[in-house]
C-alpha positions, 0 to 999 in steps of 0.5 A: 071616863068609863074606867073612871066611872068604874072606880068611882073616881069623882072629878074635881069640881071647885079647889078649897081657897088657899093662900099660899104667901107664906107656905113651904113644902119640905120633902124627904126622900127614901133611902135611894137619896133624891131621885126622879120620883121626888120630882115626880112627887113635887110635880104632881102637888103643883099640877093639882093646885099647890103653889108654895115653895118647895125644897127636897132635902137629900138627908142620905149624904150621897151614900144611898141604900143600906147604909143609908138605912142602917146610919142610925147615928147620921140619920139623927144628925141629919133629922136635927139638920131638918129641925134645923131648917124648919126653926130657921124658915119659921124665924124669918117668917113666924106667918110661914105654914110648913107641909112635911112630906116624906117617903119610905125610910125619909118618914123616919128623919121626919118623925125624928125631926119633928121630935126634936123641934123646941115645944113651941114649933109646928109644922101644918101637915105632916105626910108619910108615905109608905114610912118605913118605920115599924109599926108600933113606933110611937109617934106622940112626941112628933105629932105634937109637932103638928097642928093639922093632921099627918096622913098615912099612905100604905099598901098591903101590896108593898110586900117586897120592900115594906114586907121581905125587906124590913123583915131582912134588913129591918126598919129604919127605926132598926126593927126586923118587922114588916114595916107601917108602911105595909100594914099602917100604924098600930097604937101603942099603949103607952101613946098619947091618944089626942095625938094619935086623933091627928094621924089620917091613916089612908090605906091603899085603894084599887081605884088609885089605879087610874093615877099611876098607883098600883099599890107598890113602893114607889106607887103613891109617888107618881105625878097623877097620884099627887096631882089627883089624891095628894094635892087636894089633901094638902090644900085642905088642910092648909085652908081649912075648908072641907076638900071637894076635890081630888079622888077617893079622898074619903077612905077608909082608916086602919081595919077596915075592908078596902073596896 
């Protein structure tokens, strides 16, 4: 409790009423394919609180790492495989509100499967953790896609995968950069700027600390992280009420000072 105190880490009081009859989690995991972190991930979510259904949908085919980075050809596949399932999910059940989590390159075959869903179809939530994407990659066609808000946990800290990697071996989006998930999303002047108001950019925050998360790549997939900071995010969003709960959810957006 001292070293929460610390931080300025507040408890949680009373949890946002949710419904969760008709919701479903779809996860994508990062280049590595489905791994303990993911269940770690979707452990979290149900110890703060989520109680939908759930799927963690392994888009790398059984052939992880590099190669799962540089398909370009397969990961396109595959993100219309994930439209795929969110068009059929959403036909047996039109009620049915559809949170979309993704993890480093996982954050590309999301943003493409949403890209490619037909006008009428949204997803509620849409979460990138430490993407993989370059920066300036456009998201406008995506974020249409979504009728809540799509949050974006980065880190300055991710200097080895998000930083020397991207740099060496490029984005997921094929771009020798450091990657958003290093140094959040920029902008581009061409994107749509109403859609661009959806994106919640969530820089990494010291006081995270305390739930596993030292601001690493895989920091922000720890059970405590998602139970204490994630969870309470999504329940919002699904039930529209203001979130009094969880840690440190009030951060601040891209350019700001982090405590």
């Amino acid at each position: 409790m001292l070293l929460a105190g610390s931080v300025g880490y507040t408890a949680p009081t009373t949890m946002p009423a949710a419904d969760f009859s008709h919701t479903w989690l779809l996860h994508l995991p990062g280049i590595a394919g489905e791994r303990r972190v993911d269940h770690n991930l979707v452990r979290g979510l149900h110890d703060g609180g989520w109680d939908g259904q759930e799927t963690i949908y392994d888009w790398t085919e059984q052939d992880p790492g590099l190669d799962a980075l540089r398909a370009r050809k397969r990961n396109l596949e595959e993100a219309a495989k994930v439209a795929g399932l969110i068009e059929m999910r959403l036909r047996k059940d039109p009620k049915l509100q559809i949170t979309l989590t993704s993890h480093s390159g996982g954050t590309g075959i999301a943003v493409w499967a949403l890209e490619k869903l037909p006008n009428h179809v949204q997803v509620q939530t849409l979460v990138l953790m430490a993407p993989a994407l370059s920066p300036t990659y456009d998201l406008s066609k995506a974020l249409r896609h979504v009728r809540g808000k799509a949050y974006v946990f980065y880190s300055e800290n991710d200097t080895v995968v998000l930083g020397v990697g991207t740099r060496l071996f490029g984005t997921i989006d094929g771009v020798n950069t450091p990657a958003a998930g290093l140094v959040g999303f920029k902008r581009p002047e061409s994107a749509d700027a109403p859609q661009y108001d959806k994106l919640v950019q969530k820089p990494y925050d010291k006081g995270w600390m305390i739930f596993g998360n030292i601001g690493d790549h895989i920091g922000c997939m720890s059970r405590p992280f998602a139970q204490n900071v994630i969870a309470p995010i999504l329940i919002e969003d699904l039930s529209g009420a203001p979130n009094v709960a969880g840690a440190r959810t009030a951060l601040p957006q891209a350019g700001e000072n982090n405590p």
